[in-house]
C-alpha positions in Angstrom: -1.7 14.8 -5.1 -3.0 13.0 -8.0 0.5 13.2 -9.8 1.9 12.1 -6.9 0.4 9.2 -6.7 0.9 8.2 -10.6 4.2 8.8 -10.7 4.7 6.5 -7.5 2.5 4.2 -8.8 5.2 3.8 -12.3 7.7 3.6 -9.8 6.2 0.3 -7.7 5.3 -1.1 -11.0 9.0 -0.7 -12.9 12.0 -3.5 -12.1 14.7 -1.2 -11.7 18.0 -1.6 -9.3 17.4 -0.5 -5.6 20.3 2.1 -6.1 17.9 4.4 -8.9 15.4 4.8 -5.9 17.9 5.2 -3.5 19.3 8.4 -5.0 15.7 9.9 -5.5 15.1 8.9 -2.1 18.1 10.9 -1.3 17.1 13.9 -3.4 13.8 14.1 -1.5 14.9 13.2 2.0 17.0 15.7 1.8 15.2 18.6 0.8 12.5 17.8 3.2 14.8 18.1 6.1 16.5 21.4 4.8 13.8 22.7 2.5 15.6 26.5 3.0 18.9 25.2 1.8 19.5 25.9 -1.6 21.8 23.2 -2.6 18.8 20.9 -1.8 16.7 23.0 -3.9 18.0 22.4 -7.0 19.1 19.0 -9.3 21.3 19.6 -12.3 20.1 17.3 -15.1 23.7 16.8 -16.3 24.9 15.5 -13.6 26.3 11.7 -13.7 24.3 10.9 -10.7 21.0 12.4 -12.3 21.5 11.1 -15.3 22.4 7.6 -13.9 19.4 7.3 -12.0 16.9 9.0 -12.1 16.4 9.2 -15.4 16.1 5.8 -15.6 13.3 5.3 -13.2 10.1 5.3 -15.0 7.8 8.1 -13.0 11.3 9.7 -11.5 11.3 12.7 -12.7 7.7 12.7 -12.4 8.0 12.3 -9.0 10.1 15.1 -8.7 7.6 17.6 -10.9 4.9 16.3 -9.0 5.9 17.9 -5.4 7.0 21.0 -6.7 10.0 20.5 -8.8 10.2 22.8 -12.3 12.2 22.3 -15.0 14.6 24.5 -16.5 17.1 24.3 -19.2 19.8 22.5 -17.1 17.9 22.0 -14.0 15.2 21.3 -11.9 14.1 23.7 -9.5 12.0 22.9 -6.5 9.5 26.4 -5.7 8.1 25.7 -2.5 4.7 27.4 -3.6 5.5 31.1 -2.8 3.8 33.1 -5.4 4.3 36.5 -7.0 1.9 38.4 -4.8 3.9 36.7 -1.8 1.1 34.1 -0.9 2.5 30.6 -0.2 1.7 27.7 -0.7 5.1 26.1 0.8 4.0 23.9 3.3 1.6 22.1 1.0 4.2 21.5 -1.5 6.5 20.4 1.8 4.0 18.2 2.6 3.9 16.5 -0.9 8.0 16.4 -0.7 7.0 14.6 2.7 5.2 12.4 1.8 6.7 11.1 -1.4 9.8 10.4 1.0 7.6 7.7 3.3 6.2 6.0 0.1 9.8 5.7 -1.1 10.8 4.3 2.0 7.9 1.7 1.5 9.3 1.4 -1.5 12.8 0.8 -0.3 12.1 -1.9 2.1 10.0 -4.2 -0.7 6.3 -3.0 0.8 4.0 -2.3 -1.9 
């Protein structure tokens, strides 16, 4: 939660376009409502939009490590907590996704 909270704290603080939050807003909202869906599960880091964006946001792709995200070579990977031995901790890390979406939709509408 800690992380969370940093890397939304960067984002209040940096004077970037609406659209940049938008599309992490987008990322997130997305996979919260269909964490199961794989599509929503995954964000290639070469793609235009990523790279556009997010990458530009100071504390974005913080944001997305932060609930759960992992980086790979080309990619980041949500893991909704599930460990080896099968234990989860999904709905924790779902929560996180959760609640990084109502901050950016603080965000969003100019409250800080």
């Amino acid at each position: 939660m800690a992380a969370l909270s940093k890397a939304l704290q960067t984002l209040s603080f940096t004077t970037t376009t609406n659209t940049n939050n938008k599309m992490l807003y987008l990322y997130l909202c997305n996979l919260s409502n269909h964490p199961t869906v794989p599509r929503y599960c995954k964000i290639y880091t070469n793609n235009a939009t990523y790279s556009k964006n997010v990458v530009l946001l100071d504390g974005g792709k913080e944001l997305l490590k932060s609930v759960g995200f992992e980086e790979f070579a080309s990619f980041l990977e949500w893991n909704n907590g599930e460990d080896d031995d099968g234990e989860e901790g999904g709905e924790n890390r779902l929560a996180l996704v959760k609640d990084a979406v109502a901050a950016l939709e603080l965000l969003k509408y100019g409250k800080k």
